[in-house]
PDB file of N, CA, C and O in Angstrom, chain B, residues numbered from 101:
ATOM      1  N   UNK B 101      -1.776 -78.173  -4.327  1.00  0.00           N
ATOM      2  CA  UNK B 101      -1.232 -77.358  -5.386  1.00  0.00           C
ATOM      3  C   UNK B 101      -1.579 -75.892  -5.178  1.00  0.00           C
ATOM      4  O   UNK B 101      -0.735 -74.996  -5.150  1.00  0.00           O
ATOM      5  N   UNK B 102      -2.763 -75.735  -5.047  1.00  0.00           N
ATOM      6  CA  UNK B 102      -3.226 -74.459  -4.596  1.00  0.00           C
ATOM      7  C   UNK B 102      -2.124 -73.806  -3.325  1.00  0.00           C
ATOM      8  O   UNK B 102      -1.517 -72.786  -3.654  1.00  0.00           O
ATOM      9  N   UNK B 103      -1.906 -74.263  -2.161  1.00  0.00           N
ATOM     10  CA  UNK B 103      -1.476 -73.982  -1.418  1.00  0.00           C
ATOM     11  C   UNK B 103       0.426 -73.370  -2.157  1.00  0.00           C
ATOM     12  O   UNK B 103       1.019 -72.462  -1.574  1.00  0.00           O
ATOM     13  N   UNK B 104       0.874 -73.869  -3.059  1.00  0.00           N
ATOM     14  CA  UNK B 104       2.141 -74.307  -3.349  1.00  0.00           C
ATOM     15  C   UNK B 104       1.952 -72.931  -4.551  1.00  0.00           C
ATOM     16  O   UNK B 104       2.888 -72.133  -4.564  1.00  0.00           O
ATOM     17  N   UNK B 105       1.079 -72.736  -5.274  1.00  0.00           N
ATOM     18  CA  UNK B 105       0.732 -71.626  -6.216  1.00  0.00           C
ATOM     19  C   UNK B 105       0.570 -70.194  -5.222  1.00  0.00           C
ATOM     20  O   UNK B 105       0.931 -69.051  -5.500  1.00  0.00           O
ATOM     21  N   UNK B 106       0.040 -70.590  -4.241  1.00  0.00           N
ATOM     22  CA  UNK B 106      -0.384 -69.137  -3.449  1.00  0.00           C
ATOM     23  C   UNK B 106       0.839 -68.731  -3.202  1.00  0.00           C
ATOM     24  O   UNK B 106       1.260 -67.616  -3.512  1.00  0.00           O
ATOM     25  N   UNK B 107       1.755 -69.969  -2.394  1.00  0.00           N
ATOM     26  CA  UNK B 107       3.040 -69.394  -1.762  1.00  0.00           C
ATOM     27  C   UNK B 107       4.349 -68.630  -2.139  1.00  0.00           C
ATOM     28  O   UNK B 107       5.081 -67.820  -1.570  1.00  0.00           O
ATOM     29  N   UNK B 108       4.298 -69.608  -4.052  1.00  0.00           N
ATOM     30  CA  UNK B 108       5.605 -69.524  -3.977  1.00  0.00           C
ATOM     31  C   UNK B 108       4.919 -68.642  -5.705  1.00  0.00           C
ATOM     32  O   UNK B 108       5.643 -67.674  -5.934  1.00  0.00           O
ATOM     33  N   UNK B 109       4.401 -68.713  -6.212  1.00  0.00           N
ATOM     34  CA  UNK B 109       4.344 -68.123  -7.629  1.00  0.00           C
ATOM     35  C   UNK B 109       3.379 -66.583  -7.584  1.00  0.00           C
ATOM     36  O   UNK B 109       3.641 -65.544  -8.190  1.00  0.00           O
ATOM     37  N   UNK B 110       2.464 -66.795  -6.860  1.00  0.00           N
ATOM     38  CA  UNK B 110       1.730 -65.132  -6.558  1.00  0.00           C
ATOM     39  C   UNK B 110       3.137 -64.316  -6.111  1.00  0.00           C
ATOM     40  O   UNK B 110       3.340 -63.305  -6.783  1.00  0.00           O
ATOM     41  N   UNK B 111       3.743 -64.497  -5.478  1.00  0.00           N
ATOM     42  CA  UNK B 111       5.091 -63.683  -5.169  1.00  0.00           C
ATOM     43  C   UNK B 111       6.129 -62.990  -5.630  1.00  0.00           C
ATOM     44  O   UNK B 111       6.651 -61.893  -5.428  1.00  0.00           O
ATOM     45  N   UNK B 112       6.338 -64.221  -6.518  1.00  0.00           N
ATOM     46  CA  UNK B 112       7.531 -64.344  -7.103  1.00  0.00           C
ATOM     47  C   UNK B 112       6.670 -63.441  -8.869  1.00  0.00           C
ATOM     48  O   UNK B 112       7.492 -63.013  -9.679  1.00  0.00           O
ATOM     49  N   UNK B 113       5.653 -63.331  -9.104  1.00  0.00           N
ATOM     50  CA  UNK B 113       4.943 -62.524 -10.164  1.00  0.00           C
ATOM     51  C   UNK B 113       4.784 -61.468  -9.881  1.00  0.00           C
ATOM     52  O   UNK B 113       5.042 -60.653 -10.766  1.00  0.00           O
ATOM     53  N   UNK B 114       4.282 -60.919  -8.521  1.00  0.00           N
ATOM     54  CA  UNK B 114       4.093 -59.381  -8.087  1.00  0.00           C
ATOM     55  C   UNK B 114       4.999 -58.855  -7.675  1.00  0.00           C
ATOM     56  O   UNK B 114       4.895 -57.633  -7.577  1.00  0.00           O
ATOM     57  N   UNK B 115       6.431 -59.560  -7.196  1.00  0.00           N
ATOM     58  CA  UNK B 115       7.262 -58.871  -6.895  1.00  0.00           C
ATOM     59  C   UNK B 115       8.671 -58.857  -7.584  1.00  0.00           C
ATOM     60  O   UNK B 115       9.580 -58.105  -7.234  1.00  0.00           O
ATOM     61  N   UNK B 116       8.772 -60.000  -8.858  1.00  0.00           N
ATOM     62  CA  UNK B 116       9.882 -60.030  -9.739  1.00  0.00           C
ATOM     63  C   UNK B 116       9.344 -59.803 -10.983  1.00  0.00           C
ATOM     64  O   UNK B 116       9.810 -58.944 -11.733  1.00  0.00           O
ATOM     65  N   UNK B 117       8.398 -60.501 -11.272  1.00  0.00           N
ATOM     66  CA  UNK B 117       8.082 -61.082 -12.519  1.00  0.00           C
ATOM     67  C   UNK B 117       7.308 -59.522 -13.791  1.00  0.00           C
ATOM     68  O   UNK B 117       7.621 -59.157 -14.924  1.00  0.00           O
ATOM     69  N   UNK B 118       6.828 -59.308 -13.336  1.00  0.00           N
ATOM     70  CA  UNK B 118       5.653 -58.296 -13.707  1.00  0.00           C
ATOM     71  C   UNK B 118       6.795 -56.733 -13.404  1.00  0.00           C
ATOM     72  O   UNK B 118       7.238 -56.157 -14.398  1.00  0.00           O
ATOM     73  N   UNK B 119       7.171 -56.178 -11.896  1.00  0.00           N
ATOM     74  CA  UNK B 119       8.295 -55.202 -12.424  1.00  0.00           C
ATOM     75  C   UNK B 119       9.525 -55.403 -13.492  1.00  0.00           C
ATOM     76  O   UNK B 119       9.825 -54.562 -14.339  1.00  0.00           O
ATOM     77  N   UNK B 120      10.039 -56.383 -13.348  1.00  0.00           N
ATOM     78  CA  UNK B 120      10.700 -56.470 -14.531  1.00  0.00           C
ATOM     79  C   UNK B 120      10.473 -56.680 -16.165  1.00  0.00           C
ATOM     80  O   UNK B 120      11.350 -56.430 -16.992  1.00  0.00           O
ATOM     81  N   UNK B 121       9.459 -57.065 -16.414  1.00  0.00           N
ATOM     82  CA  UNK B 121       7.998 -57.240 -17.726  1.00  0.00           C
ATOM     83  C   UNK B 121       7.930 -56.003 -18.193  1.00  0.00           C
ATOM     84  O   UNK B 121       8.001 -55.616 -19.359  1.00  0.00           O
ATOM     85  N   UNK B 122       7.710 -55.070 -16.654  1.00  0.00           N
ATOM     86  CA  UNK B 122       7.093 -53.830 -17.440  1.00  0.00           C
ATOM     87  C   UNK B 122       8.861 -52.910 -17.437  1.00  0.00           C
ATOM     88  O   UNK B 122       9.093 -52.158 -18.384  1.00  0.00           O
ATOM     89  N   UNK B 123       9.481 -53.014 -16.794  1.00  0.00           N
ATOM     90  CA  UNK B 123      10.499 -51.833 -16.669  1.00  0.00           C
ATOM     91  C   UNK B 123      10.909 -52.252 -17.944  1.00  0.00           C
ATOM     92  O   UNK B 123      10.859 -51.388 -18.819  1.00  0.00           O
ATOM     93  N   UNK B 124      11.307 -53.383 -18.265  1.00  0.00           N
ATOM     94  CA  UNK B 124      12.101 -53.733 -19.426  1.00  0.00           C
ATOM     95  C   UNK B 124      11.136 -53.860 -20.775  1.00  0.00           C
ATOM     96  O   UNK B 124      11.623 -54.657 -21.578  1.00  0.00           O
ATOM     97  N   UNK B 125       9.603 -53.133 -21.316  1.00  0.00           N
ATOM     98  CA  UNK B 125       8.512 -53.397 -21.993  1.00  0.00           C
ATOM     99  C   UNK B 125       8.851 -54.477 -22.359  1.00  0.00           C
ATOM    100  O   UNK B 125       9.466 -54.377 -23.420  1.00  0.00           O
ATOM    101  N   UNK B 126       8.724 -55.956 -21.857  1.00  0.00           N
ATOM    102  CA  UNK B 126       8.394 -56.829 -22.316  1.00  0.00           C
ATOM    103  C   UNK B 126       6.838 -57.406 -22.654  1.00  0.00           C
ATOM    104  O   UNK B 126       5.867 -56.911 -22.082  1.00  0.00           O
ATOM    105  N   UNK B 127       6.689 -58.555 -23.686  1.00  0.00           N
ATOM    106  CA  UNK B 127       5.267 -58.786 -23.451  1.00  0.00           C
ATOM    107  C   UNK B 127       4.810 -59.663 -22.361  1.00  0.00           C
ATOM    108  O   UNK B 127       5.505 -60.582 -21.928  1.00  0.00           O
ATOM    109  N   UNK B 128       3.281 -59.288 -21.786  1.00  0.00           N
ATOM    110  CA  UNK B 128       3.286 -59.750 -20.315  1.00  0.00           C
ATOM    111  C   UNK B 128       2.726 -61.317 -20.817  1.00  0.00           C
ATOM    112  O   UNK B 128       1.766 -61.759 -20.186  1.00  0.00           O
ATOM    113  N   UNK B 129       3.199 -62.017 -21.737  1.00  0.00           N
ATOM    114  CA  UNK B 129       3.149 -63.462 -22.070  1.00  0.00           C
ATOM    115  C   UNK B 129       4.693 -64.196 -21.572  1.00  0.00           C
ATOM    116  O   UNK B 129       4.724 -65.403 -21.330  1.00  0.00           O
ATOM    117  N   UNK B 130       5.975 -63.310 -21.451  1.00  0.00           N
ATOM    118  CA  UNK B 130       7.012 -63.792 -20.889  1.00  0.00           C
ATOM    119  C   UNK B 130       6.718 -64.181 -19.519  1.00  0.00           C
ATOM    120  O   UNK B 130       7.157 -65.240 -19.070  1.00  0.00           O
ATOM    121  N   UNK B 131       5.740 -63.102 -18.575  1.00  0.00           N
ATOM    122  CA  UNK B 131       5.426 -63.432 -17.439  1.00  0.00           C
ATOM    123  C   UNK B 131       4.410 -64.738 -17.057  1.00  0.00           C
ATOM    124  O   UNK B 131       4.365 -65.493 -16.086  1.00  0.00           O
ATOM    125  N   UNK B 132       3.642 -64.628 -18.268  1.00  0.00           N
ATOM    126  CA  UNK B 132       2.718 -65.907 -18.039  1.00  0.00           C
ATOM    127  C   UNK B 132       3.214 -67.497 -18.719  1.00  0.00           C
ATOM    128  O   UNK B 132       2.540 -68.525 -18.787  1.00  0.00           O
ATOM    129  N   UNK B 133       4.491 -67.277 -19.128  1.00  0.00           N
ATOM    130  CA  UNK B 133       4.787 -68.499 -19.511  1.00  0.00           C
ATOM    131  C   UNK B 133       6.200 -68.870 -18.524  1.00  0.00           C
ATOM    132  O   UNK B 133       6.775 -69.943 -18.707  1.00  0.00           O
ATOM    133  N   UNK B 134       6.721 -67.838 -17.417  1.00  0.00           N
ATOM    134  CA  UNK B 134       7.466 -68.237 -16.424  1.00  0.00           C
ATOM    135  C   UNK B 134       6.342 -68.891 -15.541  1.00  0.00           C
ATOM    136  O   UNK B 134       6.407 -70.110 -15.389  1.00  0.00           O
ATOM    137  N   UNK B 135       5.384 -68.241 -14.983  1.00  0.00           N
ATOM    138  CA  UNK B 135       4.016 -69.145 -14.157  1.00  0.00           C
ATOM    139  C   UNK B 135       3.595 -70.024 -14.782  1.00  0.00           C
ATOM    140  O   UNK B 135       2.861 -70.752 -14.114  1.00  0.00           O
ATOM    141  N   UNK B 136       3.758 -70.401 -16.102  1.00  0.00           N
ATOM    142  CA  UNK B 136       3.541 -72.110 -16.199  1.00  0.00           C
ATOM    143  C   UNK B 136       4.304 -72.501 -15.909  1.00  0.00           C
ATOM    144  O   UNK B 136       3.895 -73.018 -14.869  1.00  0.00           O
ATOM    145  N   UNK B 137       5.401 -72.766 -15.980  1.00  0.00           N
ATOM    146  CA  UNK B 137       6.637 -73.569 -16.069  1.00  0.00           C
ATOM    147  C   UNK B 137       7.138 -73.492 -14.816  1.00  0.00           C
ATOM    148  O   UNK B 137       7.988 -74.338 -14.537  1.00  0.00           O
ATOM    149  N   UNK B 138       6.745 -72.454 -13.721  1.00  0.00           N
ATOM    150  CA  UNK B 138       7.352 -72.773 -12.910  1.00  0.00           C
ATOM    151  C   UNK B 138       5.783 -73.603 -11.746  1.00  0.00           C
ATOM    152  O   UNK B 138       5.873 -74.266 -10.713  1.00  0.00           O
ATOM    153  N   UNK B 139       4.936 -73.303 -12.276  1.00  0.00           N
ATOM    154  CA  UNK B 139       3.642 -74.232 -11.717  1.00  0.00           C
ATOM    155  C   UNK B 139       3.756 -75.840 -12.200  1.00  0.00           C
ATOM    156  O   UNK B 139       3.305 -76.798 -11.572  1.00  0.00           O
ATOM    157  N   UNK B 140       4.096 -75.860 -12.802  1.00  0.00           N
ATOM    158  CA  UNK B 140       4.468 -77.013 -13.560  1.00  0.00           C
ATOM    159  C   UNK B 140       5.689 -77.806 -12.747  1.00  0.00           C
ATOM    160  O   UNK B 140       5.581 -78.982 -12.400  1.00  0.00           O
ATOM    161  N   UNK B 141       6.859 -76.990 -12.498  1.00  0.00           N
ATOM    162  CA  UNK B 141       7.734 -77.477 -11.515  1.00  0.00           C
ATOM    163  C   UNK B 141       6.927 -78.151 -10.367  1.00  0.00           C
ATOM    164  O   UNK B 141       7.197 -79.338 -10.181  1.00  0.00           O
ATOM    165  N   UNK B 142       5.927 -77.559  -9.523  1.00  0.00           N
ATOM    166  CA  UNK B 142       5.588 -77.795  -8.791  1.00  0.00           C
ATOM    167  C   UNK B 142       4.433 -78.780  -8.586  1.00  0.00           C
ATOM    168  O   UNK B 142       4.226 -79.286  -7.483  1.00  0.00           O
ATOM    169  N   UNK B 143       3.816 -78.999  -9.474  1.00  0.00           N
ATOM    170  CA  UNK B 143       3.055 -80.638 -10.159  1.00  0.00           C
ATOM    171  C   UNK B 143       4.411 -81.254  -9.790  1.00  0.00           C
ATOM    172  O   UNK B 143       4.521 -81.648  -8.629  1.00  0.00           O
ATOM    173  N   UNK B 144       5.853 -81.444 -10.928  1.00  0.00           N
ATOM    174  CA  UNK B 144       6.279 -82.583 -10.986  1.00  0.00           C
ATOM    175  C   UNK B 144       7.109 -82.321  -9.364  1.00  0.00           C
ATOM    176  O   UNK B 144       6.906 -83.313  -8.664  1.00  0.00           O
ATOM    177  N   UNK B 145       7.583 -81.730  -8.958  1.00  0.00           N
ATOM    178  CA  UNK B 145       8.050 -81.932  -6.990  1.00  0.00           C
ATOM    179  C   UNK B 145       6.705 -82.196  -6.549  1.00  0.00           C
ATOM    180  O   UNK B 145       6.897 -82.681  -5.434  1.00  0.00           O
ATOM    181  N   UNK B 146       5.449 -82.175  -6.741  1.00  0.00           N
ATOM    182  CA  UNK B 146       4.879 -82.681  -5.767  1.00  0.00           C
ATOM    183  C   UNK B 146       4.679 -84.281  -5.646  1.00  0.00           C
ATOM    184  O   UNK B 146       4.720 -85.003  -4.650  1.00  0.00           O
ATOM    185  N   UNK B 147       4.451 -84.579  -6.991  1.00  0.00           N
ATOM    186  CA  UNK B 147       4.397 -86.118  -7.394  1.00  0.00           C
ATOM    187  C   UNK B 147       6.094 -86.593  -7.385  1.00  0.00           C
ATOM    188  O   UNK B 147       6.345 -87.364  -8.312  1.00  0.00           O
ATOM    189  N   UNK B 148       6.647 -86.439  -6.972  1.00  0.00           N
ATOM    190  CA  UNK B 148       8.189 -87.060  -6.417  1.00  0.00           C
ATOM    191  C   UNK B 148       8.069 -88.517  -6.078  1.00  0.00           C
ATOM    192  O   UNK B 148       8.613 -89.507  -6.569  1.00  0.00           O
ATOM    193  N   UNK B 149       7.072 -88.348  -4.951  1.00  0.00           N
ATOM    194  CA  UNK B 149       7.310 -89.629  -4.324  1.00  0.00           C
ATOM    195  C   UNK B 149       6.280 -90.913  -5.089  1.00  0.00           C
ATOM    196  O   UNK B 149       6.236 -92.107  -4.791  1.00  0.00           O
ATOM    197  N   UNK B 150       5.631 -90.286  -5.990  1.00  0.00           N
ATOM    198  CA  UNK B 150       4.821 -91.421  -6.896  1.00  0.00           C
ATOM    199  C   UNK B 150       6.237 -92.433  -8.068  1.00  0.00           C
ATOM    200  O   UNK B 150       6.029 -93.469  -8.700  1.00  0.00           O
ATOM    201  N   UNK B 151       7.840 -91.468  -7.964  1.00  0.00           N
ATOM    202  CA  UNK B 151       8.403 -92.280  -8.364  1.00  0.00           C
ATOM    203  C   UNK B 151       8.628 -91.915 -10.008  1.00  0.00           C
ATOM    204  O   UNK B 151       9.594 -92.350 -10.636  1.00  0.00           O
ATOM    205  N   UNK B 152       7.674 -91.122 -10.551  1.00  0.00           N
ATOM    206  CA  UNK B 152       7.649 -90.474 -12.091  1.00  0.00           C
ATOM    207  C   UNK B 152       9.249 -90.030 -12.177  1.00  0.00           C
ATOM    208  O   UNK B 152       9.926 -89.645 -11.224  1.00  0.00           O
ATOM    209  N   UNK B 153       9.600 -90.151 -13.290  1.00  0.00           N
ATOM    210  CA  UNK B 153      11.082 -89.809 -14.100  1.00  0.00           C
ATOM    211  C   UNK B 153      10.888 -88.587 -14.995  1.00  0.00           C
ATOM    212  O   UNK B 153      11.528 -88.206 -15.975  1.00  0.00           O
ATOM    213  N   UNK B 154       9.629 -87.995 -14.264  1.00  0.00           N
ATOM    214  CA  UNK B 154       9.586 -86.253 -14.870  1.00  0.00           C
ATOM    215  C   UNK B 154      10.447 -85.367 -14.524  1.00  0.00           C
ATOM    216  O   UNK B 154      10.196 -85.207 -13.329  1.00  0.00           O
ATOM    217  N   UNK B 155      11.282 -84.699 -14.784  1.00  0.00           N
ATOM    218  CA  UNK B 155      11.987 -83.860 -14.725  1.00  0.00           C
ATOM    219  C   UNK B 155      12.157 -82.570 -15.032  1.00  0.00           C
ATOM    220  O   UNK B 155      12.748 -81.712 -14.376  1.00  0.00           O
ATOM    221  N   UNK B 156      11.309 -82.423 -16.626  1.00  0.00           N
ATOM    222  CA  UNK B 156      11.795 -81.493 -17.161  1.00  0.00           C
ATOM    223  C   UNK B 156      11.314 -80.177 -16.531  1.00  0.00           C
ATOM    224  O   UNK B 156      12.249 -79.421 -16.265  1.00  0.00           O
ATOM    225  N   UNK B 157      10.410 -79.833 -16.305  1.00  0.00           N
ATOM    226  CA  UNK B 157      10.088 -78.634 -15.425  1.00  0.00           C
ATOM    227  C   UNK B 157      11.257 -78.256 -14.197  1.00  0.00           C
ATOM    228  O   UNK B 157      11.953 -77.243 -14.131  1.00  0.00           O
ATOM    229  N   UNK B 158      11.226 -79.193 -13.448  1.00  0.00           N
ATOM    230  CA  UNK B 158      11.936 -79.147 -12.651  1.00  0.00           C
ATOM    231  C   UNK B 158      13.210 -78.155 -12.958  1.00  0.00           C
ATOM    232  O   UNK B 158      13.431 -77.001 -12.589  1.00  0.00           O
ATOM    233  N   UNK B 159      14.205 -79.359 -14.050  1.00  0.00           N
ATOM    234  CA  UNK B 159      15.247 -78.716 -14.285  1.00  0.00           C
ATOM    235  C   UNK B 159      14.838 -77.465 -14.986  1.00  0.00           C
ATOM    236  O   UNK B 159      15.983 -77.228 -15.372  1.00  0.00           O
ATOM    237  N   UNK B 160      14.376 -76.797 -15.310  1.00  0.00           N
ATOM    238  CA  UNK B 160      14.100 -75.106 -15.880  1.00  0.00           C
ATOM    239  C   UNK B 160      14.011 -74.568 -14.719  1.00  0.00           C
ATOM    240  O   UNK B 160      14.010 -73.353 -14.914  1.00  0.00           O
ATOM    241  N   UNK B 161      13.939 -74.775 -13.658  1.00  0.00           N
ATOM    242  CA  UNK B 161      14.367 -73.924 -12.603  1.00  0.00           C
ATOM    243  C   UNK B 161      15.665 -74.030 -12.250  1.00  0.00           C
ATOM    244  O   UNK B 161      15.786 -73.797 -11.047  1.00  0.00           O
ATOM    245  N   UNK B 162      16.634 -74.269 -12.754  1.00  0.00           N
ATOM    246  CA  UNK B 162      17.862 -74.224 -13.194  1.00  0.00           C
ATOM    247  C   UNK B 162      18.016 -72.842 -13.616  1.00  0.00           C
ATOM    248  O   UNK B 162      18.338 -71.877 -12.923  1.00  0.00           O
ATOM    249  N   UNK B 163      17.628 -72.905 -15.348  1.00  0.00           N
ATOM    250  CA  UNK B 163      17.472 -72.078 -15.820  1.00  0.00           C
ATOM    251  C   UNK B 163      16.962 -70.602 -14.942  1.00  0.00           C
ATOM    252  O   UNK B 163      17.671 -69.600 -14.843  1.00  0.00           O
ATOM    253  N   UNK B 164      15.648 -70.745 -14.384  1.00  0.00           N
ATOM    254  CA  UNK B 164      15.305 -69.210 -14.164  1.00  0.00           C
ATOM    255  C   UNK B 164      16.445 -68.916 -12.756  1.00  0.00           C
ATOM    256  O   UNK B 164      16.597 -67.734 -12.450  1.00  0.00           O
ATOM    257  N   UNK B 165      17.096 -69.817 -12.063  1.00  0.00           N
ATOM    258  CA  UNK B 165      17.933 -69.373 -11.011  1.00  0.00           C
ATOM    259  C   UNK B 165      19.225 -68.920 -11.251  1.00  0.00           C
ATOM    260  O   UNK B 165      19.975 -68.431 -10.406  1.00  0.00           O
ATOM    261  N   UNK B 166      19.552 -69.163 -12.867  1.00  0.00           N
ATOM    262  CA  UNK B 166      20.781 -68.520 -13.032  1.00  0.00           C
ATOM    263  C   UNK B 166      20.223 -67.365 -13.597  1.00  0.00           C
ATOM    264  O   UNK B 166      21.124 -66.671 -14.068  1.00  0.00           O
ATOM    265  N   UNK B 167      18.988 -66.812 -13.763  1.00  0.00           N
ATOM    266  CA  UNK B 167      19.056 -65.539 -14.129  1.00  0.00           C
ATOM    267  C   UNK B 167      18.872 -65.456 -15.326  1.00  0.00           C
ATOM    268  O   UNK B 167      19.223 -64.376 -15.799  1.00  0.00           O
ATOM    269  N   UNK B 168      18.173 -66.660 -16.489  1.00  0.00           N
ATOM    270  CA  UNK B 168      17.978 -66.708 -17.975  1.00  0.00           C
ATOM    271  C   UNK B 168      16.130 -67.234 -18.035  1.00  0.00           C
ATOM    272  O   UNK B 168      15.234 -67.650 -17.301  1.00  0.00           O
ATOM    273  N   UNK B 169      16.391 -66.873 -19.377  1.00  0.00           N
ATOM    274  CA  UNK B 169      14.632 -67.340 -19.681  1.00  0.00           C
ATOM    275  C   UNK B 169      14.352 -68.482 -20.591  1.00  0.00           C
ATOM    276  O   UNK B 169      14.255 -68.230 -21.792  1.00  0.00           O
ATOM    277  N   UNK B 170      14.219 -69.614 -20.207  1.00  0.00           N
ATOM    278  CA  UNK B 170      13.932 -70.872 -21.540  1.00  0.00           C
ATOM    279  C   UNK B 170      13.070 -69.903 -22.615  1.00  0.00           C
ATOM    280  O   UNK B 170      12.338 -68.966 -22.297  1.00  0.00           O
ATOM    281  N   UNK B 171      13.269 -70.237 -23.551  1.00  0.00           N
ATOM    282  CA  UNK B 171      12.737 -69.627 -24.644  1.00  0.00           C
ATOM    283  C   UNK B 171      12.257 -70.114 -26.135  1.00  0.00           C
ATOM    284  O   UNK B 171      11.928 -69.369 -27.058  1.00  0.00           O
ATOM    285  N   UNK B 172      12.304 -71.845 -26.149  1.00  0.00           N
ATOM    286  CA  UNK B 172      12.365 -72.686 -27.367  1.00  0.00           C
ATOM    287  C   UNK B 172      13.273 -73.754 -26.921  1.00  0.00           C
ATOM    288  O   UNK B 172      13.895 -73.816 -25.861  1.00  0.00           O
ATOM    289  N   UNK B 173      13.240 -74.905 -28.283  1.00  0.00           N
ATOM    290  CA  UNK B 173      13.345 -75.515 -28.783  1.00  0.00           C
ATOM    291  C   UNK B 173      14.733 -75.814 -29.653  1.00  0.00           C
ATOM    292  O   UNK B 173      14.419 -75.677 -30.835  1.00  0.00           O
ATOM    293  N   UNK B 174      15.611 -76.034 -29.586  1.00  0.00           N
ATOM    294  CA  UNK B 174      16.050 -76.590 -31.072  1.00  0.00           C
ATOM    295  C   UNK B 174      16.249 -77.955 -31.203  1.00  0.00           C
ATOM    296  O   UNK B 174      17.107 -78.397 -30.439  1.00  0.00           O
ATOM    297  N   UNK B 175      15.732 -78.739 -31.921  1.00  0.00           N
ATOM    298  CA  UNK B 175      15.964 -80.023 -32.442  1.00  0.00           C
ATOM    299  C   UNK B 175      14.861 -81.144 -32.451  1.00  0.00           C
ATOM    300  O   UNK B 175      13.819 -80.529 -32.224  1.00  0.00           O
ATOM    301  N   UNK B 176      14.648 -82.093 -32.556  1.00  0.00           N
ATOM    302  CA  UNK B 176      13.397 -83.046 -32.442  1.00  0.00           C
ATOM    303  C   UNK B 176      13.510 -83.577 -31.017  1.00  0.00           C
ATOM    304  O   UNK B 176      14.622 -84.005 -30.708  1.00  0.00           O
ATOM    305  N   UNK B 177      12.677 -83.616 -30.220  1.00  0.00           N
ATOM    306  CA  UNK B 177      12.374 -83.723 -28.664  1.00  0.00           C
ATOM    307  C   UNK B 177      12.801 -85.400 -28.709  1.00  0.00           C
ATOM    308  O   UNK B 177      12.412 -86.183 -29.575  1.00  0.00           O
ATOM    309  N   UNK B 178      13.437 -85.640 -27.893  1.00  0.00           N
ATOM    310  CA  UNK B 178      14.105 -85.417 -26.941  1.00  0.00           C
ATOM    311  C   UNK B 178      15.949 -84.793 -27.248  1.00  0.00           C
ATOM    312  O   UNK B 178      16.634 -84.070 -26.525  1.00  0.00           O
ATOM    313  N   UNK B 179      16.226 -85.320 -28.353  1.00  0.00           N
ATOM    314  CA  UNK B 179      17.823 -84.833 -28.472  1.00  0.00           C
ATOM    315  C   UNK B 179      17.217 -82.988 -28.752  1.00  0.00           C
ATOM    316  O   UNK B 179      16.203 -82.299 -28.637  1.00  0.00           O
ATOM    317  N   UNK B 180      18.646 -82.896 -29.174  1.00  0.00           N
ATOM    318  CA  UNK B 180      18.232 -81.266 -29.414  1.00  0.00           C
ATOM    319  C   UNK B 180      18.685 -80.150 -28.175  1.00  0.00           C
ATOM    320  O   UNK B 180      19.366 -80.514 -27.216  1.00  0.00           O
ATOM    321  N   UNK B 181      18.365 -79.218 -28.290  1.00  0.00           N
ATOM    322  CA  UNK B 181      19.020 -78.496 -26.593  1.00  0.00           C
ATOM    323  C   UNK B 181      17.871 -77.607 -26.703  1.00  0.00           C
ATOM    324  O   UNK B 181      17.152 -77.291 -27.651  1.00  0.00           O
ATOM    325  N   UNK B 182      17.909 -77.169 -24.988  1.00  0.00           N
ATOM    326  CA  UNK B 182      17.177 -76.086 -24.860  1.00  0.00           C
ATOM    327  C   UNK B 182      17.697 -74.572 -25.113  1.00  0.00           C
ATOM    328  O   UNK B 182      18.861 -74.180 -25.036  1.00  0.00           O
ATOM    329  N   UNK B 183      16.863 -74.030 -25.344  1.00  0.00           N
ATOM    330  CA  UNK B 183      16.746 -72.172 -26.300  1.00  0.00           C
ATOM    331  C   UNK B 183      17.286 -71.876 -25.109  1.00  0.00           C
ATOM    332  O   UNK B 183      16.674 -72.575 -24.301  1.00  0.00           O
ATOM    333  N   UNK B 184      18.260 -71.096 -24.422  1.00  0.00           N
ATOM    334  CA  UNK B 184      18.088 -69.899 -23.285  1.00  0.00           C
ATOM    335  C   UNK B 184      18.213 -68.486 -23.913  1.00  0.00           C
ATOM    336  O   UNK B 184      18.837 -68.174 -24.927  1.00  0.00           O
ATOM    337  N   UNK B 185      17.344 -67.554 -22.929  1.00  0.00           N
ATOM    338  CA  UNK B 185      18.072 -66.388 -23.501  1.00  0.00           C
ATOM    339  C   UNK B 185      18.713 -65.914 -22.216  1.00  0.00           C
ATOM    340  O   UNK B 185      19.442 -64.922 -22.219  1.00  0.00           O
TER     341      UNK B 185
END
């Protein structure tokens, strides 16, 4: 995991995440809740082959590749949809 955090999320924070945080004054909690979620992706791809029917991280990198930010909730988990902004 370590190895998978160094590679792909230190990067993707110093060189997307954090200039765009600050150009756009956002709060730097938008930035720390894209590095969960996308660390989190990378728990559930690593455990793939254990066969788990985890997904949901995963698919939110959906989300951040079209260029939006999960952002909430609406409805009682599991129906309901996800927030984008």
């Amino acid at each position: 995991m370590a190895q998978h955090k160094a590679a792909v999320l230190d990067s993707l924070t110093l060189e997307k995440w954090v200039p765009y945080q600050e150009e756009h004054s956002l709060d730097v909690a938008v930035v720390y809740s894209a590095e969960w979620n996308i660390l989190a992706a990378l728990m559930e791809n690593s455990y793939l082959e254990s066969g788990h029917q985890c997904f949901f991280f995963l698919e939110l990198l959906w989300v951040y590749e079209a260029g939006h930010f999960p952002c909430g909730w609406r409805g009682k988990w599991p129906q309901g949809k996800l927030v984008v902004y």
